[in-house]
C-alpha positions as CSV (number, residue, x, y, z in Angstrom):
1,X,28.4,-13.6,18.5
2,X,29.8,-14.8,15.5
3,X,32.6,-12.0,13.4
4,X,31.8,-14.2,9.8
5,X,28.1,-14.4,9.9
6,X,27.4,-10.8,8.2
7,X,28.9,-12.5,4.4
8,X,26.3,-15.5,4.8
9,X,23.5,-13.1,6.2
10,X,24.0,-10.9,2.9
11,X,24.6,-13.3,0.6
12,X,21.4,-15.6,1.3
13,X,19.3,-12.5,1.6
14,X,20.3,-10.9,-1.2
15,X,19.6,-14.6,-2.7
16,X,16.0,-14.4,-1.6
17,X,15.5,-10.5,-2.8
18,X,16.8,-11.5,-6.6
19,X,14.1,-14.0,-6.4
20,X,11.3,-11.9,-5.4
21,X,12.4,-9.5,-7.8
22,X,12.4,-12.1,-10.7
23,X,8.7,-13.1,-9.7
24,X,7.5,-9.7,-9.3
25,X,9.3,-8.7,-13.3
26,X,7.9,-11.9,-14.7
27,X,4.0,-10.7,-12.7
28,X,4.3,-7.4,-14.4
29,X,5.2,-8.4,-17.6
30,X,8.4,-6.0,-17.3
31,X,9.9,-6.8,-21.4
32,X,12.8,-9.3,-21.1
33,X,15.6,-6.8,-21.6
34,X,14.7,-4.7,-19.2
35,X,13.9,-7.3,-16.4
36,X,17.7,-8.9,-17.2
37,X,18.8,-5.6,-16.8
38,X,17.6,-5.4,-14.1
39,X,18.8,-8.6,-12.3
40,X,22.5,-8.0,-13.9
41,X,22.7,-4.8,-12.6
42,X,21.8,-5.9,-8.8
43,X,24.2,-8.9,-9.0
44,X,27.0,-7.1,-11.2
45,X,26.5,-4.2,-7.7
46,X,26.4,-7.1,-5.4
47,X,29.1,-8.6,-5.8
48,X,31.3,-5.6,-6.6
49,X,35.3,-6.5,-5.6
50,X,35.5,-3.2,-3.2
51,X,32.0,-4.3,-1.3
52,X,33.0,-7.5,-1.3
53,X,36.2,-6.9,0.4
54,X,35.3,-5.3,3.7
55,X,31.9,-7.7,3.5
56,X,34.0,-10.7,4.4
57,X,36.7,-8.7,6.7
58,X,35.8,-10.2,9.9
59,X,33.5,-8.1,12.1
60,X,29.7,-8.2,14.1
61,X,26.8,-7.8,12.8
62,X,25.0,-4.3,12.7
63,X,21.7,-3.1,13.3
64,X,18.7,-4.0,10.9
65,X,18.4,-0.2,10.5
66,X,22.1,-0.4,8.4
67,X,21.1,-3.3,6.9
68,X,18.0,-2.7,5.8
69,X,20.1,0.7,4.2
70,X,22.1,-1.3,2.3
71,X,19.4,-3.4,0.9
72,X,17.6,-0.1,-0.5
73,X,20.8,0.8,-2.4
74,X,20.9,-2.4,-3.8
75,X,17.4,-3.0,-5.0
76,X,18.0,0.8,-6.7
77,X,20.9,-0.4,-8.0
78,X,19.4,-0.5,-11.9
79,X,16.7,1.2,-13.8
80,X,14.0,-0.3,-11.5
81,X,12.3,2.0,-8.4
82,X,10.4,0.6,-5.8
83,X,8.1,2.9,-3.2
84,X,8.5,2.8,0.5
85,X,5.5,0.3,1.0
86,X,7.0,-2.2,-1.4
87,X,10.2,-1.9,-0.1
88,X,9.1,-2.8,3.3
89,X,7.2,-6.2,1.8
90,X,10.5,-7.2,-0.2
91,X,12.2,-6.3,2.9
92,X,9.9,-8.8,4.9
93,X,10.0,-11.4,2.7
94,X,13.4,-11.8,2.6
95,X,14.1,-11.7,6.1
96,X,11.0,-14.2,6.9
97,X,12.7,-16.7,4.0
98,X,16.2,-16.7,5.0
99,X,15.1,-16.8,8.9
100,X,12.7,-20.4,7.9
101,X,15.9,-21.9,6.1
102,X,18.1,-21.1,9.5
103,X,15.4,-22.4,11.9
104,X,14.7,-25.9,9.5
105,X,18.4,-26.0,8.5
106,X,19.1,-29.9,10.0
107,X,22.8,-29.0,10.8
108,X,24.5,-25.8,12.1
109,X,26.4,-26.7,9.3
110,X,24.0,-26.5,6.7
111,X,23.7,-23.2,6.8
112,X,26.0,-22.9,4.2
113,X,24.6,-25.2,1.5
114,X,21.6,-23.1,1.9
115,X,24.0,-20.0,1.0
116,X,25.3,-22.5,-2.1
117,X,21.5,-22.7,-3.3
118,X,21.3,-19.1,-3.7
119,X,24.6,-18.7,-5.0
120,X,23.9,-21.6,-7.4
121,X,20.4,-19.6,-8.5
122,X,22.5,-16.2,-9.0
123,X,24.8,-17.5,-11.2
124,X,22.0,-19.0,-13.2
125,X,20.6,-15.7,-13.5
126,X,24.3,-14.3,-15.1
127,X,25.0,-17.6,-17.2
128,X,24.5,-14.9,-20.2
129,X,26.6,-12.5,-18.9
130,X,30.6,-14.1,-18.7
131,X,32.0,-10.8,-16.7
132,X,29.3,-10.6,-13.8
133,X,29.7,-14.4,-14.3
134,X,33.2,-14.0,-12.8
135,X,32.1,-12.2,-9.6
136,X,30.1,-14.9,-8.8
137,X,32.9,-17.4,-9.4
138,X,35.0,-15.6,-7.3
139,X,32.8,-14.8,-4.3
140,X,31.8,-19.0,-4.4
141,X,35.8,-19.5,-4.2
142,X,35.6,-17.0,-0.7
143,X,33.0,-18.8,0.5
144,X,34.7,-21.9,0.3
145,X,37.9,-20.6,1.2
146,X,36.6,-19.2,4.5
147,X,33.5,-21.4,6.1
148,X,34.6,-24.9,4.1
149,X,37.5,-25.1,7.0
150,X,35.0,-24.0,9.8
151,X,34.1,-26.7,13.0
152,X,30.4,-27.8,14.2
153,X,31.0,-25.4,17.1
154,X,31.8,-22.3,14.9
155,X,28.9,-22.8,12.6
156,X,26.8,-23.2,15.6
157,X,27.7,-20.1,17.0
158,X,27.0,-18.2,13.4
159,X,23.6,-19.9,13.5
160,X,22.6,-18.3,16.8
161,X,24.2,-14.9,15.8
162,X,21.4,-15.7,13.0
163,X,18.9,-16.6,15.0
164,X,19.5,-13.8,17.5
165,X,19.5,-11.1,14.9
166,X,15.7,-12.5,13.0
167,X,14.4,-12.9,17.1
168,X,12.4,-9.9,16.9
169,X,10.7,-10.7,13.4
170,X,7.7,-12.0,13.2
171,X,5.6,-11.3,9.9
172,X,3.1,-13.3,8.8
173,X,3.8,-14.3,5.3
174,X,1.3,-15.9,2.6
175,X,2.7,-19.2,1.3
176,X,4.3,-20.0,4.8
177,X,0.8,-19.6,6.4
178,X,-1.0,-21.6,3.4
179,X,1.7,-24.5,4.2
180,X,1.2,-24.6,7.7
181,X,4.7,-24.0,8.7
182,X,3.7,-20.6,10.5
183,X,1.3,-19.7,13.0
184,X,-0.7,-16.6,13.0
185,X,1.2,-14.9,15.1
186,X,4.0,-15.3,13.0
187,X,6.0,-17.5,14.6
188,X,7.4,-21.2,12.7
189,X,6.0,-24.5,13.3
190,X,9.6,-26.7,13.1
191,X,8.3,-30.3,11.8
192,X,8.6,-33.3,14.4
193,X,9.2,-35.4,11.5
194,X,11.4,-36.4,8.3
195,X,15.2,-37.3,8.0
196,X,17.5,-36.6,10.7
197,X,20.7,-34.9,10.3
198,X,23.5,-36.3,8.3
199,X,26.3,-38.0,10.9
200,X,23.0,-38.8,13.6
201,X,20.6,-42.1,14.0
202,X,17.1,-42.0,14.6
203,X,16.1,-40.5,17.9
204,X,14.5,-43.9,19.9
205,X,17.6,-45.7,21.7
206,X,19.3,-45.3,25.0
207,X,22.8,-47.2,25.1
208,X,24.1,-47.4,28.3
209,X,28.4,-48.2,28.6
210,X,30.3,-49.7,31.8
211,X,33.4,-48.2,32.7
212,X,35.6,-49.6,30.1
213,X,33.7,-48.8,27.2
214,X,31.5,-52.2,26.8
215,X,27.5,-51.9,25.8
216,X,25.9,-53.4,28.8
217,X,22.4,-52.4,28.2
218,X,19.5,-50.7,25.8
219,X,16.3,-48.8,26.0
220,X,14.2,-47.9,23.6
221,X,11.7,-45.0,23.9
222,X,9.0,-43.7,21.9
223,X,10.6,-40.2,19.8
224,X,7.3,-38.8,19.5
225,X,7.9,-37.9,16.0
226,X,8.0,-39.7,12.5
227,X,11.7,-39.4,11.7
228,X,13.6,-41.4,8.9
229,X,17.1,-42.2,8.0
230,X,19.4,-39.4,6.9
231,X,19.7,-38.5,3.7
232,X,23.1,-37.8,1.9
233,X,25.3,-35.0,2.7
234,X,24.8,-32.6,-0.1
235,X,28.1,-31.1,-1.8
236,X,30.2,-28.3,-0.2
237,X,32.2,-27.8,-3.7
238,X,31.4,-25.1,-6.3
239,X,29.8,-27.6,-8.5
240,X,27.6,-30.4,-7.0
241,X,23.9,-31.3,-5.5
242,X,23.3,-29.7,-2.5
243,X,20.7,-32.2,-1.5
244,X,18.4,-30.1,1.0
245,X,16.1,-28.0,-0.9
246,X,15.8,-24.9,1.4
247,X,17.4,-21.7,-0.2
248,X,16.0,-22.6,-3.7
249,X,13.4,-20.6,-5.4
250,X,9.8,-21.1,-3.6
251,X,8.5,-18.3,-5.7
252,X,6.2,-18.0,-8.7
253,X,3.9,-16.3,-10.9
254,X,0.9,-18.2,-10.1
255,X,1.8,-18.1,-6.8
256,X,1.4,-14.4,-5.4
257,X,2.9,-13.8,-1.8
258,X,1.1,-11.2,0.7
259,X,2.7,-10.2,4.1
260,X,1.0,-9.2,7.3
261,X,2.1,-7.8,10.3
262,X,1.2,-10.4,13.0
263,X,-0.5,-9.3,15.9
264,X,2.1,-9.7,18.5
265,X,5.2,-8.2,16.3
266,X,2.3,-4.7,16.1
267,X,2.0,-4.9,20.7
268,X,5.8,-5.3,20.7
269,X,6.0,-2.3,18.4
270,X,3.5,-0.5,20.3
271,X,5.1,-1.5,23.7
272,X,8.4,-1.1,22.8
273,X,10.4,1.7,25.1
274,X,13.0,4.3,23.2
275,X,16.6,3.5,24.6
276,X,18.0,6.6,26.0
277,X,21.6,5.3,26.6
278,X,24.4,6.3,24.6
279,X,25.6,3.6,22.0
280,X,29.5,3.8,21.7
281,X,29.2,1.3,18.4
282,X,26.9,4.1,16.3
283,X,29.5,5.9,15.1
284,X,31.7,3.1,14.2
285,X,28.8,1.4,12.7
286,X,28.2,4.2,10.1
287,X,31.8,4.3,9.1
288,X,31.0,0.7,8.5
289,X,27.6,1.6,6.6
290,X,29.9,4.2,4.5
291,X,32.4,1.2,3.2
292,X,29.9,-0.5,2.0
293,X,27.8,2.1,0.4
294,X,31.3,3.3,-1.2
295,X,32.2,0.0,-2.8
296,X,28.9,0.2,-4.9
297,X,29.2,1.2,-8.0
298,X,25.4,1.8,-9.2
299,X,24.4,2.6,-12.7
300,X,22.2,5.8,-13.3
301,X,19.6,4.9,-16.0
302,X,20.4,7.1,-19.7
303,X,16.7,8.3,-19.6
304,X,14.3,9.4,-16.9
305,X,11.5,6.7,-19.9
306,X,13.8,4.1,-19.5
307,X,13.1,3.8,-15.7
308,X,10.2,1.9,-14.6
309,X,8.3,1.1,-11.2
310,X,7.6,-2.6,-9.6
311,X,4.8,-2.9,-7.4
312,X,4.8,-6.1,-4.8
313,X,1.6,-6.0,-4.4
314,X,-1.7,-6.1,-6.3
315,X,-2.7,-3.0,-6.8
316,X,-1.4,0.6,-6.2
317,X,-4.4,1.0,-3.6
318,X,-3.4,-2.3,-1.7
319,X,0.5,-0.9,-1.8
320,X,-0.5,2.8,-0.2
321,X,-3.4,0.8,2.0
322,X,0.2,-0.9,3.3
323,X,1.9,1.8,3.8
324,X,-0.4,3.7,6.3
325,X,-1.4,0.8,8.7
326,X,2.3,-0.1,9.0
327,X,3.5,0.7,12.3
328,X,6.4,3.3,12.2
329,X,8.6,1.2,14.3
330,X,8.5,-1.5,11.8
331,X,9.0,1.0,8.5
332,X,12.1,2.6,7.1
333,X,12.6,5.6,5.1
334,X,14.2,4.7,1.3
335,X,17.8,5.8,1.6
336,X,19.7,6.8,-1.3
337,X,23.1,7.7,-1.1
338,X,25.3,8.3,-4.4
339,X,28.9,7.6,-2.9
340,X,30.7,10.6,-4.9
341,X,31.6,14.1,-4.7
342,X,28.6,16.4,-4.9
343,X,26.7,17.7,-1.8
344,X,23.4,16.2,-2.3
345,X,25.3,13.0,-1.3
346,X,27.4,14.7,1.7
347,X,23.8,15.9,3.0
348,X,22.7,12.7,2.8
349,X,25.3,11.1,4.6
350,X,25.0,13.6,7.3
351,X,21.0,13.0,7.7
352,X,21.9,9.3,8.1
353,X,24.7,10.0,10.6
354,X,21.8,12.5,12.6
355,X,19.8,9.0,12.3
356,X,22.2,7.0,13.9
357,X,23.1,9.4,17.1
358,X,19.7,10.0,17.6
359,X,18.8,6.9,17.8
360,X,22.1,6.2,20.2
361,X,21.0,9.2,22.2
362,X,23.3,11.3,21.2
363,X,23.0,14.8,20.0
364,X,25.0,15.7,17.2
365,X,27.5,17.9,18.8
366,X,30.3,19.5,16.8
367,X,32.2,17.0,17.5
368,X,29.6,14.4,15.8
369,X,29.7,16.7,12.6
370,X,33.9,16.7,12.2
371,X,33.4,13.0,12.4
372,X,31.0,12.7,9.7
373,X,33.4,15.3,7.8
374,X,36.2,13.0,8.0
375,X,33.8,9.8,6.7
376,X,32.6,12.2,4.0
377,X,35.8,12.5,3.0
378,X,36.5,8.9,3.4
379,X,33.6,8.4,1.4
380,X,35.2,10.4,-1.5
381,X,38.1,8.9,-1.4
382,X,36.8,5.6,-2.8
């Protein structure tokens, strides 16, 4: 496991969910000041200085449970509310997106011009807005600061912390199925064909060496595939072309995007067993969840008529259709969590905290509850 893949996995979905979003504003005719409201606020919360700085202290990934509780605070960041069914498709979508980029991704490497196409379509999103602007700036600079430096080895390993983490997913999604690169039970088709990784030849030779280094013979062998030469290496700098094309925007308005569950994610989900035994990290993990959620600054909307709904799918029928026939195992409750000093919020830290012991296998003793006193008042202190 990797301790700097949780920046990249944030960054690249939170990429993909700012892209959604901009569809879905665009599909509902949401008025222009609102929807840029909108997008500002998410981007101006996601890439906050205090959330930022324990984002990119080293440390392993959490559980998609955390995550997934971090990405509800941050699609609630503005005046824009999404229900629970919604939430789960946006949820899906993003996931599914980033996991195709790190499956097709030619190099381990790569990885990170992927995150550099995101970044590059966020701060096209802020070009009006010079402070949030700024953010962005100075999160690219982290990014090249900290993985820039990195070898083939250590992106590797970040790719199959990746990898490891998206395993278990397996939703079928609409514009992936219509382009034959997914099967129907949700699982990728990688393509036998196209250029080769930057630094490699064409798969095809054997080159056989004596001793003391001297070609002595060749093979050839048929690849079984339709490669060509590699293209370019695309640009690892703030400012440059990237030259692979996954992690930009494959979303549009004339384009609508369903997901499904597929059949074998719904038979894990029924299978799956409860684990019983105690897990040491759940605590720690919620201290974790509580940094974050503390270093968010969200903005309350002035009016309860300046809020508005987006719907991800069709129709309000189709969304609460959604909903029901979603298996519980593969649904989340919408968290909110206001990180100052009022009770509502100390309750809901606490329910969160009963969340994540039950699920460990815990009960929450009285010795559970001074802990989650002591993050409350962690919590507060931010």
């Amino acid at each position: 496991m990797s301790s700097r893949t949780l920046p990249l996995l944030f960054i690249n979905l939170g990429g993909e969910m700012l892209y959604i979003l901009d569809q879905r504003l665009r599909a509902q005719n949401i008025p222009a000041d609102k929807a840029k409201k909108v997008m500002n606020d998410i981007i101006t919360t996601m890439f906050n200085k205090k959330f930022l700085e324990e984002l990119f202290k080293p440390q392993e990934l959490y559980s998609k449970k955390a995550l997934r509780t971090v990405f509800d605070r941050l699609a609630h960041a503005s005046i824009m509310r999404l229900n629970q069914a919604s939430m789960d498709k946006l949820y899906d979508l993003m996931t599914m997106a980033f996991k195709y980029q790190v499956l097709l991704c030619p190099r381990a490497k790569d990885i990170l011009l992927v995150s550099f196409n995101h970044m590059d379509a966020i701060k096209d999103f802020v070009k009006d807005t010079p402070s949030v602007l700024s953010q962005v700036d100075e999160t690219y600079r982290q990014l090249i600061e900290m993985y820039t430096p990195l070898s083939s080895g250590e992106f590797q390993l970040i790719r199959q912390t990746l990898l490891i983490f998206f395993q278990d997913m397996h939703i079928r999604v609409s514009i992936f199925l219509k382009d034959k690169v997914q099967n129907s039970n949700g699982r990728f088709v990688l393509p036998i064909s196209g250029p080769v990784p930057h630094g490699t030849h064409i798969p095809g030779l054997i080159r056989m060496f004596s001793c003391n280094g001297e070609e002595v013979k060749r093979l050839q062998f048929r690849n079984g595939g339709n490669y060509t030469g590699v293209l370019r290496e695309g640009s690892f700098e703030m400012f440059g072309e990237r030259v692979i094309k996954l992690g930009t925007n494959m979303y549009s308005v004339s384009r609508p995007v369903e997901t499904h569950m597929s059949g074998t994610s719904k038979n894990s989900a029924q299978k799956k067993s409860v684990n019983t035994a105690p897990n040491p990290l759940a605590k720690e993990e919620l201290n974790m969840l509580a940094r974050l959620m503390g270093g968010m600054e969200v903005q309350k909307p002035g009016n309860a008529d300046s809020g508005f709904r987006v719907n991800l799918f069709a129709t309000d029928e189709e969304e609460e259709e959604a909903l029901i026939s979603r298996p519980d195992e593969f649904s989340y409750d919408v968290i909110k969590i206001q990180a100052t000093k009022n009770q509502q919020a100390n309750a809901e830290l606490v329910k969160i905290m009963g969340d994540f012991t039950e699920e460990a296998g815990e009960p929450c003793s009285s010795s559970a509850n001074s802990k989650g006193d002591d993050l409350l008042a962690m919590m507060d202190g931010l």
